[in-house]
Structures are given as structure tokens and as C-alpha cells.
C-alpha positions in Angstrom: -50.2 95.8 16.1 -47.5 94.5 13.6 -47.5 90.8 12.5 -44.3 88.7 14.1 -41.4 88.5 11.4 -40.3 84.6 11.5 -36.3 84.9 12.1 -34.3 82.1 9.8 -32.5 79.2 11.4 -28.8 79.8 11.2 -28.5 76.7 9.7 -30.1 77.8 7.5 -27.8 79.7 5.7 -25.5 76.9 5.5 -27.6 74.7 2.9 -25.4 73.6 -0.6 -26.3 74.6 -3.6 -26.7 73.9 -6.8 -23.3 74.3 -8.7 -23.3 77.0 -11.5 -19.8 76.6 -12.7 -20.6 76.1 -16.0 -22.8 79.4 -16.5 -20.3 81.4 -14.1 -20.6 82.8 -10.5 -24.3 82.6 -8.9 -25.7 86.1 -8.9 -26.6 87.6 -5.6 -30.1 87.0 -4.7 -32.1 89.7 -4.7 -34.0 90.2 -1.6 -37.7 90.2 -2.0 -39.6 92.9 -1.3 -41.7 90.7 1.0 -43.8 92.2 3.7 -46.0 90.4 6.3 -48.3 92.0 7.5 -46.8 95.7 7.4 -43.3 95.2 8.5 -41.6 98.3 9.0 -38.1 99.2 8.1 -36.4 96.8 11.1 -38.1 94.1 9.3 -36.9 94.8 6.0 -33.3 95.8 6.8 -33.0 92.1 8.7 -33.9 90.3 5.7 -31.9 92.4 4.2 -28.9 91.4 5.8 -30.2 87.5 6.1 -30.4 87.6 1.6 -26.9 89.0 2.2 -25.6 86.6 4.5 -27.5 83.4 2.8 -25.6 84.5 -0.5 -21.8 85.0 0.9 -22.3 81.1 2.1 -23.7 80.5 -1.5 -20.6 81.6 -2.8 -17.9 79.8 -0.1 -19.9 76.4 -0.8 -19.4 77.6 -4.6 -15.5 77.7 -4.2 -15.1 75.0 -1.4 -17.3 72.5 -4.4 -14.9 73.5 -6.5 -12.5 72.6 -4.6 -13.3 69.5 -3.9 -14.1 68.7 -7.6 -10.1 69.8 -8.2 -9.3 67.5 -5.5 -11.1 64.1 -6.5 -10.0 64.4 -9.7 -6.8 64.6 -8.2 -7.3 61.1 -6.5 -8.8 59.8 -9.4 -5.8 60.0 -11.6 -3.7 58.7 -8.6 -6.3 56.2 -8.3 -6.1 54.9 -12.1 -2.4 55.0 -11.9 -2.4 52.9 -9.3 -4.4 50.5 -10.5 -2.3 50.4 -13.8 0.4 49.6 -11.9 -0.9 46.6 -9.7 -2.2 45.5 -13.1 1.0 45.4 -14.1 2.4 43.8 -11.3 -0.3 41.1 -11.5 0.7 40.1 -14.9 4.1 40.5 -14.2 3.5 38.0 -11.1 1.2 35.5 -13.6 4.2 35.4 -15.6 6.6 34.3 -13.1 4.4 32.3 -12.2 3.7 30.8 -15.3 7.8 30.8 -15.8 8.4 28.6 -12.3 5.6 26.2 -13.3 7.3 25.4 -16.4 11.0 25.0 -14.9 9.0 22.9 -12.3 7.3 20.7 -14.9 10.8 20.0 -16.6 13.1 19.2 -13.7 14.6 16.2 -13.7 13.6 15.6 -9.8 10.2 14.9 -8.6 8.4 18.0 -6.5 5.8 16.8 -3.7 4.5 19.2 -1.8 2.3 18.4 1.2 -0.2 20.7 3.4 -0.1 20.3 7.1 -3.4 17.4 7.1 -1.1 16.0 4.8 -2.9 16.8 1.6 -0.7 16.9 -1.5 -1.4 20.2 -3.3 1.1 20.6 -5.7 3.5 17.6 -7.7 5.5 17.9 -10.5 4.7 15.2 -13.4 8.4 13.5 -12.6 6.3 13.4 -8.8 4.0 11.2 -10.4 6.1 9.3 -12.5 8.1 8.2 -9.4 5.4 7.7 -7.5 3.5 5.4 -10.0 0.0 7.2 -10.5 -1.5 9.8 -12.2 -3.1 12.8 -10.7 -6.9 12.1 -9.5 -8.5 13.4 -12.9 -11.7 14.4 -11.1 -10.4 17.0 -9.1 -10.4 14.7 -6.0 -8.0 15.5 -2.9 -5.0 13.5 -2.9 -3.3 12.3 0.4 -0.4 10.6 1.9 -2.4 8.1 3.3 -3.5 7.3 -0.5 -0.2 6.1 -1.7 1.9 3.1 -1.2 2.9 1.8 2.0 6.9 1.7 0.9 6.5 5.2 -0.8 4.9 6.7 3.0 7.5 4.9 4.8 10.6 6.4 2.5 8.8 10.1 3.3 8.3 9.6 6.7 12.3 8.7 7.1 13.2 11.8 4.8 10.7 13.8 7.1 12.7 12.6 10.6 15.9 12.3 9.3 17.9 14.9 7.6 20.5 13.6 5.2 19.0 12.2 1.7 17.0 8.9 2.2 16.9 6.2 -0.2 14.6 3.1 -0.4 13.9 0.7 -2.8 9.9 0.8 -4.5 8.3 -1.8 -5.9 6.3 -0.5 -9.2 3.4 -1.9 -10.8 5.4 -4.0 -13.3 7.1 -5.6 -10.8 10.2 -4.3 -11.3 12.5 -3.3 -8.1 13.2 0.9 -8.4 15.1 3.0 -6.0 14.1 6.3 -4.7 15.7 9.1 -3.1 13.7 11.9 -0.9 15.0 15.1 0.9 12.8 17.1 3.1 11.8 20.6 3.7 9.4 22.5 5.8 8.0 25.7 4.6 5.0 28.1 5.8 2.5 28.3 3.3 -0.5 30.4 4.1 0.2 31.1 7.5 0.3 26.5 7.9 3.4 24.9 8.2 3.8 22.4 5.1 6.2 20.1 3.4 8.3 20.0 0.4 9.9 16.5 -1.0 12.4 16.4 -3.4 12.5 13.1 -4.6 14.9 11.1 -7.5 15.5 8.3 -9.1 18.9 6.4 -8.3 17.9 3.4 -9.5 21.0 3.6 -12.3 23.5 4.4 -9.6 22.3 2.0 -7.5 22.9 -0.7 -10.6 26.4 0.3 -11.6 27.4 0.2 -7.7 26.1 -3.5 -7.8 27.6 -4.0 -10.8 30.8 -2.6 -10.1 30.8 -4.4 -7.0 30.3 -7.6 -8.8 32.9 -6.6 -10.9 35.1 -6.2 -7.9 34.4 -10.0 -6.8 34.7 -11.3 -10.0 38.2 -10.5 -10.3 39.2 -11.6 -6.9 37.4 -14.8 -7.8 39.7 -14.8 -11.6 42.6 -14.0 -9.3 41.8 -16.9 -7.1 41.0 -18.9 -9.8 44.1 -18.5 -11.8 46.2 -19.4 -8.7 44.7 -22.4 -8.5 44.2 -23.5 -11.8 48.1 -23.0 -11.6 49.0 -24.3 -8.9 46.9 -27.4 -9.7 47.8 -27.9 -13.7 51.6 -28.8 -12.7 51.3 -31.7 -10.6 48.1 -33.0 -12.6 50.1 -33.1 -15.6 52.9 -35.2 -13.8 50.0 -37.4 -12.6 48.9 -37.8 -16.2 52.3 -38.6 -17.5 52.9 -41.5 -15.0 49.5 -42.4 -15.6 50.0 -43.0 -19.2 53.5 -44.9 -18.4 51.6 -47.4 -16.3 49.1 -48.1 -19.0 51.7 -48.6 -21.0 53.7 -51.1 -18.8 52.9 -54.6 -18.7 50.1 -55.3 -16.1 47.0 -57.7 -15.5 43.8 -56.6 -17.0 42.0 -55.9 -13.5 45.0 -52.7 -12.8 45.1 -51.9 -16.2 40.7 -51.3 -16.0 42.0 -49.1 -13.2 44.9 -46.6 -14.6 42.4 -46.2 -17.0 39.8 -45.1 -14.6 42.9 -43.2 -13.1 43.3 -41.4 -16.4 39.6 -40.5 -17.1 39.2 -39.3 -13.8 42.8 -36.9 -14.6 41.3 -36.2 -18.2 38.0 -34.8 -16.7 39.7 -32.7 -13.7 42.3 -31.7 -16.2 38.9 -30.3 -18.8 37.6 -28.3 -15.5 41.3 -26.7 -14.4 41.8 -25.5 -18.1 38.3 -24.1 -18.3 38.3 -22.1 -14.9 41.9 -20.7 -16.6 41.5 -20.1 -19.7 37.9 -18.9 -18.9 39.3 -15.8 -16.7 42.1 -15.5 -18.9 42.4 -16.1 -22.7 45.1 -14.8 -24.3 45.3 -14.9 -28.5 45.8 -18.2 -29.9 49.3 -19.4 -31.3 48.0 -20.3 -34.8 49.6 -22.8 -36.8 48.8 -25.3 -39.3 46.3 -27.8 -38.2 45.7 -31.4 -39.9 41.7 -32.0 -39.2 41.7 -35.0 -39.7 44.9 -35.7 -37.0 42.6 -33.9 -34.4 40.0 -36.2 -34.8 41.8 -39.2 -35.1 43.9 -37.5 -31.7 40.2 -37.4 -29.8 39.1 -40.6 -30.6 42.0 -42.1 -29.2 42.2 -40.0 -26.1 38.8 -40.3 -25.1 38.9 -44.3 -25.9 39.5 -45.5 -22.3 37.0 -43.0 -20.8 33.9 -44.1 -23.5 34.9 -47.4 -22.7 34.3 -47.0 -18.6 31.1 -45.2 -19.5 30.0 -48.0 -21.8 29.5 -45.7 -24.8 30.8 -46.4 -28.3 32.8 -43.2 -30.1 32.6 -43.3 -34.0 34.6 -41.2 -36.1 34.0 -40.2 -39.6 37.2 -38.1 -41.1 37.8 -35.9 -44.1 41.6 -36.3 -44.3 43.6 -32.8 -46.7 41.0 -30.4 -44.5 44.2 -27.4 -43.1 43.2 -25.3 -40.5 45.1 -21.8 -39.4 44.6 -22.8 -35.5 46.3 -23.4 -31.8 45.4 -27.3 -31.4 46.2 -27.0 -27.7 42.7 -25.1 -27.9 40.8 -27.0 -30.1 42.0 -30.1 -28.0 40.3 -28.4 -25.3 36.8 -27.3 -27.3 36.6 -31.5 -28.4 37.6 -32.5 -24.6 34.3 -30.0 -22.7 32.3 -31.3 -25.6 32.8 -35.1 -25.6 32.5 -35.1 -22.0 29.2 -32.8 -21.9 27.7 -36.0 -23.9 29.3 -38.6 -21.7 28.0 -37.0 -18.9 24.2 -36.4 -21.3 24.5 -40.4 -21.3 25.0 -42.4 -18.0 23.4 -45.4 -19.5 25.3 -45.5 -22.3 25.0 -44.5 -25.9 26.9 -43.2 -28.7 28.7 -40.2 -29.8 30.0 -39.8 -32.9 32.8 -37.3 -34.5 32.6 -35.9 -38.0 35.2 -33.9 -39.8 34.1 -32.4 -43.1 34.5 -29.3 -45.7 31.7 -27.2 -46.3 30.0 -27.4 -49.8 31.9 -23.8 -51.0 35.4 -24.9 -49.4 36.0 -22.0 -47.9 36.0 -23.4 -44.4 35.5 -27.2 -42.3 32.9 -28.0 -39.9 33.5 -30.3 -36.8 30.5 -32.1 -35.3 29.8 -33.8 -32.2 26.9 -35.5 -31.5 25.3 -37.7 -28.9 22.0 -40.0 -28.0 21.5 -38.7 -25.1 18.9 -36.8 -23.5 19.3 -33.8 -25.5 18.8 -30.2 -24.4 15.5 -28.9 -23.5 13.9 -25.9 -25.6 13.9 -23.5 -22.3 17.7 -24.4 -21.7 18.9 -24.4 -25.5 19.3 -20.3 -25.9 21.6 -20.0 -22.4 24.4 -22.7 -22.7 26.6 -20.9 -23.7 26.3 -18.1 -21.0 28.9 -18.5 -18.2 28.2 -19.9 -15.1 24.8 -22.0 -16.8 25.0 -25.7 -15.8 21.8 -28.2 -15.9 24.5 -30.1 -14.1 23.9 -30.1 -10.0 27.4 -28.6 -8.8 28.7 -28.2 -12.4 30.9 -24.7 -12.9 29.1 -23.8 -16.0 32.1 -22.6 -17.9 33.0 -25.3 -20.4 30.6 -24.4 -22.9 31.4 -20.9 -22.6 34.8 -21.3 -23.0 34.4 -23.7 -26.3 32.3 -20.7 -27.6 35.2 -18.1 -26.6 38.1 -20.1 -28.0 35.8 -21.0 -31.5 35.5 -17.3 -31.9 38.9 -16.4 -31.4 39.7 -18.6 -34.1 37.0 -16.8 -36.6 34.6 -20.1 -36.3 30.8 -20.1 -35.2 29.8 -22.9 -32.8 26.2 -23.9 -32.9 24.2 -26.1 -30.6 20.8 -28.2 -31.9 19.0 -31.0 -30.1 15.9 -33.1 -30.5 14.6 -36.7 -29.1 17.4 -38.3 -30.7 20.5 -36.0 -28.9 22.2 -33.1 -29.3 24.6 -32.0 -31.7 27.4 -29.5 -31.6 28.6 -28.3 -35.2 32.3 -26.2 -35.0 32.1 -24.0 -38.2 35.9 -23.1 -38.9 38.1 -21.3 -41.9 40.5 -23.5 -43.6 43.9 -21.7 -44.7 44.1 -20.2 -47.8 46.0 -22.2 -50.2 49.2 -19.7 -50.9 49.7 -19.5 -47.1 48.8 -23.2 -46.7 51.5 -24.4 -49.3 53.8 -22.4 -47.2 52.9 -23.7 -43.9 53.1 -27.0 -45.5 56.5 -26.7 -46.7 58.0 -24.9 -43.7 56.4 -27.7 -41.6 57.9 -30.3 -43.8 61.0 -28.8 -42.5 60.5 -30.2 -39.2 58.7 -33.2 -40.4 55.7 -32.5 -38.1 52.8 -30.9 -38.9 49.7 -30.1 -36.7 
């Protein structure tokens, strides 16, 4: 009896094999001349036809291989080009990137924004600057809750409000700075966060307190003026009637009070002249001025008034000294500064006026000088500024308008003091001598000079 012949699985024929693309199309296999047992011609024609079959598939995996080689090489090049353009693109989006950081790191506005747990996750360095504080070097998360109670408060009304908000910020020196913040919500990362835009208006803030300042000062000048106006003309009639009683014939007891009358005119007159001429100093009329006639005009006007006060007024004169000046304004500057010492010297004292040239000629200097209490070191440097007065209820003009009507002139006043008094030195050019000679001889005219 013949041996069995073992049949093939089908799957079998179905196996891959090796590729052979490089050395050409696999041969057909030759079907071995194998025999088990004795196999008769059945047998052999069936293997036969199995080698045949097993070598077709060879071939079709062959070609479908190949095919598949064709076609990942395919995706590979598609693949690479891809990737070289999202390479591309990635640099293309690091450069925008790197672009909107830098536009953000030079605007002029601060840029805060601020995650949903109210982490701060990105600020410009004008963010900081505004807000007072560096960024936490180590890397450390920075929240709201972290910075200044007046800074939360300001975003929290720019968060639940619309319009701009604006709040003023103390800083670390001290100093008083306004800030303005503008909200907007955005979606970042699939969170809702926050954007601040925040400013400085500190400057605008200024210039609308300065201009409103501005805006009251000059209804206060207006005022003023009106006033001084309205209260110059009857005071001069006062001290004209004033002066005609001191010069009637009278017992010594009214004559002690006209000239109380007067000082008390001469002193109201000084502050009406100062508020005027203080909001409203026109050029000087300049003509030829006698020094030595002032002097001698100041010591006599201000006699009763020392005498009341109990001081004693010296002058020391340098007569030939001509000075191109409007007297009505230097008669003024000697009036604020004789009484500033009366008033430096309720006990008493002594003030004395000096008239003399300076050493080169080329101008006179005019001092006044007390014993009173002088002027303290802290207070020395702001006298002159308007509206300063060490004196309780005092305008704080006269001094500031002495200063203004010396300078209109071309003069420098000065102001020392020490534990003897103070001292007030009027600096002033004298006429040149062709123009003086003139003014002398046109004067002469008249037969009154200064």
C-alpha cells in the first residue's frame, strides 16, 4: 500500500518572500522530484501544480512589495515636505512672536495680563514700572493679591466698570502718582483671563490742577484789582485830610492821634498797592531820580509811624547819586521794607537807611536794616516767593513785589540776617553821565527834579 501524500495548507501558499528586486524576477521553483514512499503519478502531478501555484503567489507578493515600496516613498517625500513646511511656519510663528514681544516691551502703556486664579502671567516692563516692583527674579508666581492694596482696588474698578478708571498710587518715595486702567477679557487656553492696560496721567492730572489754579488766580487778580481800586481813591482822600489836620494847629494829645491816623493809612495804603501792583505791573515811567531826595523823602514819611512804634530811624545819605527810575515805585519798595522791620521790632529798636555808590560807580546800593529778630536760616531762601508770610494773617506779597519792581528797574535786591537783624541791600544802576547831563538840564527846565 502507498504511503499518504501530506496536502499543503492553502495558507500556505500565501507566505512573503524575500524581495529579489535587485537581482531581477525570482525564478520559478523547480519542483522537486520528491517521492514518499512510492508516490505514483497523482502524487507528483499535485505537487506539481502546488510548486506552480506557491510560485504565481511568489510573484504577486513580488509586484504588490513593490508596490508598496513605490507608495511609502511616495508618503515619505510628502511626509518631509510637510514637515519643512511646519518648520517653516514654526519659525515664522517664533518670529512674530519675537516681533510682538518687542513692540510690547516698548509701548508706552503698561500690559498686565492676568489668568483666571488671578495669576499674572505676562507684564510689560512699563507694567512694572507703574506698578512699583520688579518681576519675582526666582521664577516665583506673581498674584493680585501680592500687590498694593490701592493698585487691586484701581483694577478691580477697571474690571466692573467699563470706561477708563483712574486712581491716584502712592509709590515708594512717597510721592502721589496717578494711574489709569482699562479692562479686557480674553480666552486663553480654553480659561477666561484678563488684560489691563494701564498709564500714567499723572502729567495731565498736574496741568489740569495747574490750569485750574491758574483759573482762580486770575479771578482772585480780577478781584483784587477791583478792590485795590476801589479802595486806593477814598484812602488817598483820607490821607490828604489826614496830613491837613497834622498840619493845623491842635493840642499834642489829637495831634499823637492823626498821627496814629496816618500810620495806620500809610500801612493799609503799603498792602492796597501791593495786592495791585502785585497782579498787575505795568513798565516803570523812568525818570531821573535824586537818591539822596528818596531817602531823605522816607525818613520823613515814616517819622510819625517810628515814633508810635518807639523805634529810632537813622539815615546816612550820599547826596549827587542819579538814578534812571519811577520813584512812585521805589517809594513803594522803601515803604514794604521799613515796615517789614517795624513790624520785626514790637519792642522797639532801630532801623537805619543808607544810600551809597558802589566802589566801581557804575551803580548805588540802598540798605535797610533793622535790630530786630532777624530771619531764620529755614525762612531766608523763600521771602521773596509770593504768598510767604512768617506773619499770622500777613498776604505775603510785599516782599515779592519789592523784588519785582527792583528787577524791572535792572537792580538785584538781596536779603541777609544774623543775631543782630536783617538787612536788605537794593543794588541799582545809576544813569550814564551823557543822558544824566540831559535829564539834568531838561529837568532844570521845570525846576524839579526827582
Amino acid at each position: 500500500m502507498a504511503s499518504p501524500v501530506q496536502t499543503l495548507p492553502a495558507a500556505m501558499t500565501s507566505l512573503p518572500m524575500p524581495t529579489r528586486s535587485d537581482r531581477g524576477p525570482v525564478p520559478p521553483v523547480a519542483a522537486p522530484n520528491l517521492a514518499i514512499g512510492n508516490p505514483n503519478a497523482e502524487d507528483e502531478q499535485f505537487l506539481l501544480r502546488a510548486f506552480h501555484t506557491f510560485s504565481e503567489a511568489a510573484g504577486s507578493l513580488e509586484k504588490s512589495y513593490a508596490t508598496l515600496r513605490s507608495e511609502v516613498g511616495r508618503l515619505r517625500q510628502e511626509l518631509e515636505g510637510s514637515n519643512r513646511d511646519l518648520a517653516q511656519s514654526l519659525e515664522e510663528n517664533r518670529n512674530v512672536r519675537a516681533h510682538l514681544d518687542r513692540i510690547l516691551e516698548g509701548l508706552p502703556c503698561g500690559v498686565l495680563v492676568v489668568s483666571g486664579n488671578g495669576r499674572i502671567t505676562r507684564a510689560n516692563p512699563e507694567a512694572w514700572r507703574l506698578l512699583g516692583r520688579n518681576q519675582n527674579g526666582d521664577g516665583a508666581p506673581l498674584f493680585i493679591s501680592m500687590l498694593p492694596s490701592d493698585v487691586r482696588l484701581l483694577l478691580a474698578h477697571a474690571r466692573n466698570e467699563a470706561p477708563e478708571q483712574e486712581m491716584p498710587i502712592e509709590c515708594h518715595s512717597g510721592l502721589e502718582r496717578w494711574l489709569a486702567a482699562r479692562h479686557a477679557s480674553i480666552v486663553e487656553r480654553g480659561s477666561s483671563a484678563s488684560v489691563y492696560i494701564l498709564r500714567d496721567v499723572s502729567e495731565g492730572k498736574r496741568l489740569e490742577e495747574t490750569q485750574a489754579k491758574l483759573r482762580r488766580e486770575e479771578a482772585l487778580a480780577e478781584m483784587s484789582t477791583i478792590l485795590a481800586h476801589e479802595i486806593r481813591n477814598p484812602l488817598g482822600s483820607l490821607e490828604l485830610f489826614a496830613g491837613l489836620l497834622a498840619e493845623s494847629q491842635m493840642d499834642p494829645e489829637c495831634h499823637q492821634w492823626v498821627e496814629h491816623m496816618q500810620a495806620g493809612l500809610r500801612t493799609l495804603s503799603a498792602t492796597v498797592n501791593n495786592v495791585l501792583h502785585f497782579h498787575s505791573l505795568p513798565e516803570p515811567e523812568r525818570s531821573p531820580v535824586d537818591l539822596s531826595e528818596l531817602l531823605t523823602w522816607a525818613r520823613d514819611f515814616f517819622a510819625p509811624l517810628t515814633r508810635q512804634a518807639g523805634v529810632t530811624l537813622s539815615l546816612q545819605n550820599a547826596p549827587g547819586a542819579l538814578i534812571a527810575a519811577d520813584r512812585h515805585r521805589l517809594e513803594q519798595v522803601l515803604s514794604n521794607l521799613v515796615l517789614n522791620a517795624l513790624r520785626a521790632m514790637p519792642e522797639g529798636g532801630w532801623i537805619e537807611l543808607a544810600g551809597r555808590k558802589s566802589p566801581c560807580g557804575d551803580s548805588v546800593e540802598v540798605v535797610v536794616s533793622d535790630t530786630g529778630s532777624g530771619i531764620s536760616a529755614e525762612d531766608l531762601p523763600h521771602i521773596f516767593d509770593p504768598g510767604f508770610s512768617t506773619r499770622a494773617g500777613g498776604p505775603g506779597l510785599g516782599l515779592a513785589v519789592c523784588r519785582r519792581i527792583v528787577e524791572q528797574h535792572g537792580g538785584v535786591l538781596r536779603a541777609s540776617s544774623s543775631e543782630h537783624g536783617a538787612k536788605f541791600t537794593l543794588v541799582l544802576p545809576v544813569m550814564e553821565h551823557p543822558v544824566m547831563e540831559q535829564a539834568v538840564l531838561e529837568q532844570s527846565a521845570t525846576g524839579v527834579i526827582g
